[in-house]
N, C-alpha and C positions, 0 to 999 in steps of 0.2 A: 736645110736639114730639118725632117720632122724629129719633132718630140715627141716620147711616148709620156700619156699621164694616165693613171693607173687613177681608176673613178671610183668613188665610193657608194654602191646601192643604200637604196631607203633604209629606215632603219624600222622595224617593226615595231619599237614600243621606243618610251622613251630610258627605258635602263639600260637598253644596251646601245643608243646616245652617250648616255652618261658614263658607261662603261669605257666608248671609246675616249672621250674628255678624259678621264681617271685616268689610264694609261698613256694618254700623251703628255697630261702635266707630270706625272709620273716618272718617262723619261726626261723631261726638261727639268728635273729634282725642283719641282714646287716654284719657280721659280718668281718670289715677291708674290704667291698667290695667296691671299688671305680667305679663307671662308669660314661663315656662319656656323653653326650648332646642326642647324638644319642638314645646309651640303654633307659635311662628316658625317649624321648620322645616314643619308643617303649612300656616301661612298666605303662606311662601312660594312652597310649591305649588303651592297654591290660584292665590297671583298670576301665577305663569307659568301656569299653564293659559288662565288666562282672558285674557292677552296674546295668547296663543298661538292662540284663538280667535278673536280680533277679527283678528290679522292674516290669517286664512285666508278 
């Protein structure tokens, strides 16, 4: 039996990396994940950006 795996292309920068990481720890509810001051303020970016797109 083949398997299908659904591939994921490059990613053009590295925010929307980070975008995809943000929504998978996301559904895993954080699970035991501790970050820095740094990451938050990167991932809160990330979340206003992409508010900020849906309202447009």
């Amino acid at each position: 039996m083949k398997r299908r795996v659904k591939g994921i292309g490059r990613f053009q920068n590295e925010e929307r990396a980070l975008t995809m990481v943000y929504w998978q720890l996301k559904e895993l509810r954080w699970n035991g994940v501790i970050m820095n001051k740094e990451a938050k303020a990167i991932l809160a970016k990330i979340r206003i950006s992409r508010i900020q797109r849906i309202a447009a």
